[in-house]
N, CA, C and O atoms as a GROMACS GRO file, in nm:
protein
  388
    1UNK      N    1   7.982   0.854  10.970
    1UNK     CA    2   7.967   0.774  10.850
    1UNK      C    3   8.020   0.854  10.730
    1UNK      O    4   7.972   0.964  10.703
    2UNK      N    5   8.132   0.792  10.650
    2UNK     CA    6   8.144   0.809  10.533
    2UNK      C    7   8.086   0.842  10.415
    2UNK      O    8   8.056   0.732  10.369
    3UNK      N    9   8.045   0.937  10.326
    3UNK     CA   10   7.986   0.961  10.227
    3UNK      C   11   7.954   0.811  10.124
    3UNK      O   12   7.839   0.785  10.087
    4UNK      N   13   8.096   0.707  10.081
    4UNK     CA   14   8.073   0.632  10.057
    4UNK      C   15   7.982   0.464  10.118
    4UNK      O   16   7.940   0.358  10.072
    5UNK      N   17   7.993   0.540  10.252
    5UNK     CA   18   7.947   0.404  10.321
    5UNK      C   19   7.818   0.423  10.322
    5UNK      O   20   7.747   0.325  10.346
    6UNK      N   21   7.743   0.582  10.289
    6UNK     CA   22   7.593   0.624  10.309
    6UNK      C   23   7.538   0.563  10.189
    6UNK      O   24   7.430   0.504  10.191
    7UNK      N   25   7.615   0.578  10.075
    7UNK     CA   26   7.588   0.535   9.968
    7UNK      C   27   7.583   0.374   9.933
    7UNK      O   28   7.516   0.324   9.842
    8UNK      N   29   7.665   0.308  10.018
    8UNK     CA   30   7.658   0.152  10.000
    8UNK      C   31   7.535   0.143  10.112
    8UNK      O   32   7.442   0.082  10.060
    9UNK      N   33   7.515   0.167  10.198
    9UNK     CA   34   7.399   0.168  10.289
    9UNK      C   35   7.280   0.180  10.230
    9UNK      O   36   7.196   0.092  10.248
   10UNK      N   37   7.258   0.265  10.170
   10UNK     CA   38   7.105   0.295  10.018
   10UNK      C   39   7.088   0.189   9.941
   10UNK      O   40   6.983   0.131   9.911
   11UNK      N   41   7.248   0.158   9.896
   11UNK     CA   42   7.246   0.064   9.730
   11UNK      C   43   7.179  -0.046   9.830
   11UNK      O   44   7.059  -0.063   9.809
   12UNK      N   45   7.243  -0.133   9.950
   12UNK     CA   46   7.193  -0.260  10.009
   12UNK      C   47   7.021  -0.234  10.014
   12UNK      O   48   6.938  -0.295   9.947
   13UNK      N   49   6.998  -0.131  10.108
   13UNK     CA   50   6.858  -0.138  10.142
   13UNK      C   51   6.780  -0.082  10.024
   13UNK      O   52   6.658  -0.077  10.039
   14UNK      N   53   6.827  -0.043   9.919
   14UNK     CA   54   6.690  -0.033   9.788
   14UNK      C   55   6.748  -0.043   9.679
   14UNK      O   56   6.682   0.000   9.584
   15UNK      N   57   6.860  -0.090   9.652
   15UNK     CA   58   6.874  -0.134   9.492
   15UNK      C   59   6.829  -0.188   9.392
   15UNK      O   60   6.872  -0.186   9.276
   16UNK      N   61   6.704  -0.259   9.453
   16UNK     CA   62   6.634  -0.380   9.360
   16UNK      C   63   6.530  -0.271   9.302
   16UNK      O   64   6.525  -0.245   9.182
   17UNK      N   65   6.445  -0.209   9.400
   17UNK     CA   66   6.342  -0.151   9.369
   17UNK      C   67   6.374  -0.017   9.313
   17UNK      O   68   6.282   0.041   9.255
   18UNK      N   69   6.524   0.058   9.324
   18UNK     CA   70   6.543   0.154   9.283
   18UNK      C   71   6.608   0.151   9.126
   18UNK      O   72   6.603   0.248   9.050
   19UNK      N   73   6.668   0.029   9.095
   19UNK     CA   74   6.694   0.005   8.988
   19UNK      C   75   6.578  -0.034   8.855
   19UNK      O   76   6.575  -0.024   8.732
   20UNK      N   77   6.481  -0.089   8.974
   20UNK     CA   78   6.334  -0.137   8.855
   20UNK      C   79   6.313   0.017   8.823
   20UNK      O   80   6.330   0.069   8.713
   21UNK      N   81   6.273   0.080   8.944
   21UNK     CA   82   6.230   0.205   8.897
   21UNK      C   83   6.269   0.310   8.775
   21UNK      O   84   6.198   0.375   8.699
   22UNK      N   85   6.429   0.294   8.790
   22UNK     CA   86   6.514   0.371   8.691
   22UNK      C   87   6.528   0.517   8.740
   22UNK      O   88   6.488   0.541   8.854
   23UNK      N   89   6.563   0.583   8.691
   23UNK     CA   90   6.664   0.719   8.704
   23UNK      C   91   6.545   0.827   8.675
   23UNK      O   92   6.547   0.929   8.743
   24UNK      N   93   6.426   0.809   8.563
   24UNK     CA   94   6.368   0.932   8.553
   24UNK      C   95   6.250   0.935   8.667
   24UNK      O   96   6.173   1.030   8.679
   25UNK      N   97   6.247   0.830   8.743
   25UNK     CA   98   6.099   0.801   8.802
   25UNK      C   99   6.209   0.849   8.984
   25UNK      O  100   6.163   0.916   9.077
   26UNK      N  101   6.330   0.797   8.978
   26UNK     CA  102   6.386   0.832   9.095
   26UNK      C  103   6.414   0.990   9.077
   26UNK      O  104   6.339   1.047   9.156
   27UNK      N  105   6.481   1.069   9.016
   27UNK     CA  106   6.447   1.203   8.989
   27UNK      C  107   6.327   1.248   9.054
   27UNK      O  108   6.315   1.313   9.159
   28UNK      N  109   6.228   1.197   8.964
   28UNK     CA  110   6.114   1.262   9.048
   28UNK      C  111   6.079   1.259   9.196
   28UNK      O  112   5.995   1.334   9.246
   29UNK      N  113   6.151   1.161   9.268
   29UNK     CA  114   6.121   1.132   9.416
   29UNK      C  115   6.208   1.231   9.447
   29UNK      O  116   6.172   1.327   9.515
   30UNK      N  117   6.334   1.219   9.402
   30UNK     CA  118   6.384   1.346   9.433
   30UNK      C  119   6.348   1.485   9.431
   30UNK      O  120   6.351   1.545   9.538
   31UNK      N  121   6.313   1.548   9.324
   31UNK     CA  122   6.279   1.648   9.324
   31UNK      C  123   6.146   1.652   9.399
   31UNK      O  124   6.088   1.758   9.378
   32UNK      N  125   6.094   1.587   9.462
   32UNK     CA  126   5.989   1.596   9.535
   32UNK      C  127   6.026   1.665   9.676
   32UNK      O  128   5.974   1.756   9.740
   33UNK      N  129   6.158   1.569   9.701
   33UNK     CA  130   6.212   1.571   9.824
   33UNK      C  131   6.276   1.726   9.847
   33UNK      O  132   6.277   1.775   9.960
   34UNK      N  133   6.309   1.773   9.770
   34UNK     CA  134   6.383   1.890   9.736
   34UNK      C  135   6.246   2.016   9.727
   34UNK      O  136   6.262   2.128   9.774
   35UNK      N  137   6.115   1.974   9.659
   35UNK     CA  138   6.018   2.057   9.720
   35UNK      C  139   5.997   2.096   9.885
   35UNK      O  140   5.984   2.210   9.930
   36UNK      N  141   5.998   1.986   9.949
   36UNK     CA  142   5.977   1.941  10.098
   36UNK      C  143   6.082   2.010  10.184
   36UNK      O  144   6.060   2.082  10.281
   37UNK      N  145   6.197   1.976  10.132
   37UNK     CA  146   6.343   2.093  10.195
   37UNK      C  147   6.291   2.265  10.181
   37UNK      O  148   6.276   2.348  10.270
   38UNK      N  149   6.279   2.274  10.074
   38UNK     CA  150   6.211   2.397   9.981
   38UNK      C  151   6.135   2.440  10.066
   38UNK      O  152   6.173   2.547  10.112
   39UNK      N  153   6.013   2.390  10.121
   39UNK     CA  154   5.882   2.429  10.199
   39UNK      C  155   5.957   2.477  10.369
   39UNK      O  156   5.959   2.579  10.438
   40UNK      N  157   6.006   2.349  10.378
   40UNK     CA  158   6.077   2.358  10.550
   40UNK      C  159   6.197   2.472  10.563
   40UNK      O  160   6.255   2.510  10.665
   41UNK      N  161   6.212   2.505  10.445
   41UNK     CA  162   6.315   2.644  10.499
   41UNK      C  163   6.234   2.758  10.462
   41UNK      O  164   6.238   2.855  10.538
   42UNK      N  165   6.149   2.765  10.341
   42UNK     CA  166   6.080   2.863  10.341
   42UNK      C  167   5.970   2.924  10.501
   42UNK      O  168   5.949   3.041  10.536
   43UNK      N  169   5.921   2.794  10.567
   43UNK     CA  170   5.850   2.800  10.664
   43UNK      C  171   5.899   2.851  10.814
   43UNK      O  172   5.835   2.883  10.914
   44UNK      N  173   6.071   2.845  10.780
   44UNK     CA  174   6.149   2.813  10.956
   44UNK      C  175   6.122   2.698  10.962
   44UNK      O  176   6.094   2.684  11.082
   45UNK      N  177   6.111   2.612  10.920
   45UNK     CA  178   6.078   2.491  11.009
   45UNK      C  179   6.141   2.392  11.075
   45UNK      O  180   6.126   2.272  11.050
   46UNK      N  181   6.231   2.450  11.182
   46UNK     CA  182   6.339   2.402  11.202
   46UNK      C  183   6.333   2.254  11.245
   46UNK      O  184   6.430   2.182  11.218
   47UNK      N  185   6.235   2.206  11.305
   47UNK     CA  186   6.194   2.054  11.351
   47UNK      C  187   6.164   1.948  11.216
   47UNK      O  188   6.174   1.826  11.228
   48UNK      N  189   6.134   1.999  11.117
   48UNK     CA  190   6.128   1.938  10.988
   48UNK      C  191   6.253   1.969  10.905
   48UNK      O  192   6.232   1.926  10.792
   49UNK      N  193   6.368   2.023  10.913
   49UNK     CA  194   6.461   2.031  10.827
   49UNK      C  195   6.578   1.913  10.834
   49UNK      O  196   6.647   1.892  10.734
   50UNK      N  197   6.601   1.834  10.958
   50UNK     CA  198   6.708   1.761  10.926
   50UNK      C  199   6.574   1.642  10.858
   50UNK      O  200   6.598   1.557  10.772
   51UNK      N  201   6.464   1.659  10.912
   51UNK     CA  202   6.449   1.467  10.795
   51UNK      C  203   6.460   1.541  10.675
   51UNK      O  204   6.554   1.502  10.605
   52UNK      N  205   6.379   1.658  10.616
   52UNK     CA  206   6.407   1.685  10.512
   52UNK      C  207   6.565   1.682  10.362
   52UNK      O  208   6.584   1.654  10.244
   53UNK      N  209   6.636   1.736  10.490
   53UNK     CA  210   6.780   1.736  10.468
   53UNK      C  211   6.820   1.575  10.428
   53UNK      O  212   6.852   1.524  10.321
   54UNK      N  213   6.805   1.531  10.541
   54UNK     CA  214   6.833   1.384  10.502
   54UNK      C  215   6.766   1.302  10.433
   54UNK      O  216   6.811   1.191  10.405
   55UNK      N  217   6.624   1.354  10.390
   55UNK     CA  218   6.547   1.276  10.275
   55UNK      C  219   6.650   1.284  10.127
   55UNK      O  220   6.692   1.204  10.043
   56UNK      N  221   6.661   1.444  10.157
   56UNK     CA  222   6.729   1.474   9.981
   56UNK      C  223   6.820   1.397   9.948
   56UNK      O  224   6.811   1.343   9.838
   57UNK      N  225   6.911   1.376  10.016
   57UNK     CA  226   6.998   1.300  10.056
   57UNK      C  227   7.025   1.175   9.977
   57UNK      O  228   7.092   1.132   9.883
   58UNK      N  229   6.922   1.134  10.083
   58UNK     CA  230   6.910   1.019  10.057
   58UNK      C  231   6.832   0.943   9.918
   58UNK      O  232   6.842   0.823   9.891
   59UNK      N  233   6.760   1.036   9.848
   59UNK     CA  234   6.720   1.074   9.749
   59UNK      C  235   6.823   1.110   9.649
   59UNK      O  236   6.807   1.050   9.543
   60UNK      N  237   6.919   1.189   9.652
   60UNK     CA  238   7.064   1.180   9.580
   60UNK      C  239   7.127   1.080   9.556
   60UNK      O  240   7.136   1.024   9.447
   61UNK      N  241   7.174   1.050   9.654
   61UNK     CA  242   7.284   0.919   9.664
   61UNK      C  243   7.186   0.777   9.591
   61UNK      O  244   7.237   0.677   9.539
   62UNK      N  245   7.043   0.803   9.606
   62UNK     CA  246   6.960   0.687   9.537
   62UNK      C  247   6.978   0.687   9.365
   62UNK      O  248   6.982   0.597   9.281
   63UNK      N  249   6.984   0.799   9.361
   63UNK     CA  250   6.985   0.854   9.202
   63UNK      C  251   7.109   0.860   9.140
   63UNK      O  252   7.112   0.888   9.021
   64UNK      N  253   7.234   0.836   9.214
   64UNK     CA  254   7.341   0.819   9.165
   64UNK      C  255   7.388   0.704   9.182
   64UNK      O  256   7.490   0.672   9.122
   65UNK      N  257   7.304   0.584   9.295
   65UNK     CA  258   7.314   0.505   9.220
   65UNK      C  259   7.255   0.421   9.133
   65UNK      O  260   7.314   0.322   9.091
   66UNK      N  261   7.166   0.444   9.108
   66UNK     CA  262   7.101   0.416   8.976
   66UNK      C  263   7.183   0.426   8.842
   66UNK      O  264   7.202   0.342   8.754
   67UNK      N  265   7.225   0.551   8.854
   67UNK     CA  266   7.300   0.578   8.731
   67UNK      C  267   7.460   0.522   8.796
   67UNK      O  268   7.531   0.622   8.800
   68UNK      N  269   7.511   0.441   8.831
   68UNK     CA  270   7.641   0.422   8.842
   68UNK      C  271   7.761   0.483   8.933
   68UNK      O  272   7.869   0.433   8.963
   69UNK      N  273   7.698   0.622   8.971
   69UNK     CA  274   7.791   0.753   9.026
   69UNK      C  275   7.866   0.691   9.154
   69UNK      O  276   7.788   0.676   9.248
   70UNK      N  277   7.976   0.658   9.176
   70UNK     CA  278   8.046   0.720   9.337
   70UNK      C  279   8.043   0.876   9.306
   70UNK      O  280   8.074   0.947   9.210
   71UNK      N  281   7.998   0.894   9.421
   71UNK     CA  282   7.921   1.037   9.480
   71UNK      C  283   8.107   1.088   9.526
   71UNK      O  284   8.152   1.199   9.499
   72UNK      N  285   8.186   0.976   9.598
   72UNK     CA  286   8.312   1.035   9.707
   72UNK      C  287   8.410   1.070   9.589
   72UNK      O  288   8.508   1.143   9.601
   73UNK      N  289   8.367   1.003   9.470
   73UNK     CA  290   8.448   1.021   9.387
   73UNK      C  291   8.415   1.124   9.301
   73UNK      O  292   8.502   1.211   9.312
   74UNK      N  293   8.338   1.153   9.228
   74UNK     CA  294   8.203   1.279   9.216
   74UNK      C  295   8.253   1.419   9.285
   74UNK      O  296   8.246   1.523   9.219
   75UNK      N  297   8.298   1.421   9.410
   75UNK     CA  298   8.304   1.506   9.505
   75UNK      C  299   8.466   1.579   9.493
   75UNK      O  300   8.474   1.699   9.519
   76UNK      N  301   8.548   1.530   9.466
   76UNK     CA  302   8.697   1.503   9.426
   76UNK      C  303   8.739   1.645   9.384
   76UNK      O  304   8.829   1.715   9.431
   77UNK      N  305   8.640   1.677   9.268
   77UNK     CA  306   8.655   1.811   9.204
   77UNK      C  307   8.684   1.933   9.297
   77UNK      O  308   8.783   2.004   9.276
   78UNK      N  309   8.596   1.956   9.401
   78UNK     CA  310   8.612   2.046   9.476
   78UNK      C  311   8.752   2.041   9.624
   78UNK      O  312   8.791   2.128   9.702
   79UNK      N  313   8.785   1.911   9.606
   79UNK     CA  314   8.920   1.930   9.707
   79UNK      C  315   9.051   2.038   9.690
   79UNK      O  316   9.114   2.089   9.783
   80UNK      N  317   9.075   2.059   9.523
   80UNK     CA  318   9.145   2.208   9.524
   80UNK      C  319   9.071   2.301   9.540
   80UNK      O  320   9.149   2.396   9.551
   81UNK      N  321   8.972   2.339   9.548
   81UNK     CA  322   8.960   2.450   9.552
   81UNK      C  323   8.845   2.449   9.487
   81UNK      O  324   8.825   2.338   9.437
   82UNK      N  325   8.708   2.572   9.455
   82UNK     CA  326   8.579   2.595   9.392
   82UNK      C  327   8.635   2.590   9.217
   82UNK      O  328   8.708   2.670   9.159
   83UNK      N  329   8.572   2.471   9.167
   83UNK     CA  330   8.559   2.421   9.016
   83UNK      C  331   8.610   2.559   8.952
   83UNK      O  332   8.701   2.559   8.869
   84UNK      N  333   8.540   2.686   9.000
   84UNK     CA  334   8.561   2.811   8.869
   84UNK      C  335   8.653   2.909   8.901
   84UNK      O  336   8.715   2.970   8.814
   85UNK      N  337   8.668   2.932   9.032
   85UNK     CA  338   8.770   3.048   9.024
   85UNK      C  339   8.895   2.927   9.075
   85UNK      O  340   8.994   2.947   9.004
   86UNK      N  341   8.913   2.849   9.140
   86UNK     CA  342   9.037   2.750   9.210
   86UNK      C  343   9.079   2.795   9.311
   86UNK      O  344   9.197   2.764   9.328
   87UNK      N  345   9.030   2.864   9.400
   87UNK     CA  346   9.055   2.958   9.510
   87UNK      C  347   8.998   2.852   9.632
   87UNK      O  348   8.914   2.778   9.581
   88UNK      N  349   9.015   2.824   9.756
   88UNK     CA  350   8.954   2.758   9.844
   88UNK      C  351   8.811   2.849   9.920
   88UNK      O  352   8.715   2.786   9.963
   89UNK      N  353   8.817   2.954   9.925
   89UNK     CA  354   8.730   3.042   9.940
   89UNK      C  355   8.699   3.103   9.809
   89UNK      O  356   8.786   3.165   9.747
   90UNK      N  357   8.574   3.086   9.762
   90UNK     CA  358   8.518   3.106   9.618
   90UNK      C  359   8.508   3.239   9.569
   90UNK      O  360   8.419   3.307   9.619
   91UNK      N  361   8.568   3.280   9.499
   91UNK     CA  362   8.568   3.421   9.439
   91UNK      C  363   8.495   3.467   9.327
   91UNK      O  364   8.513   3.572   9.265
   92UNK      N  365   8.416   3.383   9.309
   92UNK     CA  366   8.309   3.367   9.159
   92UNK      C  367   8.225   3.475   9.189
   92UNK      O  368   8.170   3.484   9.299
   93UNK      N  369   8.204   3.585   9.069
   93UNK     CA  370   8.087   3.667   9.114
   93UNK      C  371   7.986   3.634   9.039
   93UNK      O  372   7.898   3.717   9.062
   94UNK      N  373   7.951   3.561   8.964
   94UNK     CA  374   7.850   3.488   8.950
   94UNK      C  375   7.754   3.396   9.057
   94UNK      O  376   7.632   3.381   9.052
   95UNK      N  377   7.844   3.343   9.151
   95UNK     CA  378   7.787   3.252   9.245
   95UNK      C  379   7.683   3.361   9.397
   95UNK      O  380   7.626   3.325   9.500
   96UNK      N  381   7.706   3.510   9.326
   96UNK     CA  382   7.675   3.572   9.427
   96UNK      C  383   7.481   3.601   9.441
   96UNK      O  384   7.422   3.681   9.512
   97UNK      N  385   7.435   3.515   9.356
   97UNK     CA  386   7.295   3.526   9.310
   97UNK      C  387   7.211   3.413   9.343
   97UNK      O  388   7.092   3.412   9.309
   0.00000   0.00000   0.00000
C-alpha cells in the first residue's frame, strides 16, 4: 500500500469524526500514541511495537488530514537527498544527538 492510499484509507474511515474533533484534540491522540511507541521501545517490547508503530501512524496521517496535508507530497523534500546537508546519506552533525 501506497503512502497516499493509507491516507485516503483514514480520510474514508474517520473523516467525519476526525474533522469534528479538529487538529488540537487529534494531536493529542497522537501524542498519546507516540507515548505508547515511547513505552514499547523503551520496554523491548517487541510484540507491542508494530501496533504501536502503526497506531502513530495512523495517528499522523489522521492529523494531516485534518489539516489538509498530502503526506506523499509532504515527503517530496527528502527524494534529493537529507533537507540540510543534500547528500543522500546525511552528513549533518547536528543530527548526531
Amino acid at each position: 500500500m501506497q503512502l497516499r492510499e493509507f491516507q485516503q484509507l483514514i480520510d474514508r474511515m474517520y473523516s467525519d469524526k476526525d474533522r469534528q474533533r479538529g487538529a488540537a484534540k487529534t494531536f493529542l491522540w497522537f501524542a498519546e500514541e507516540v507515548g505508547e511507541l515511547a513505552s514499547a521501545i523503551a520496554k523491548h517490547d517487541r510484540e507491542n511495537l508494530r501496533e504501536e508503530f502503526a497506531d502513530t501512524l495512523a495517528w499522523l496521517v489522521t492529523l494531516a488530514n485534518v489539516e489538509g496535508i498530502d503526506l506523499e507530497e509532504a515527503i517530496r523534500k527528502f527524494t534529493g537527498g537529507c533537507p540540510g546537508c543534500g547528500e543522500m546519506v546525511c552528513r549533518c552533525e547536528s543530527k548526531l544527538t
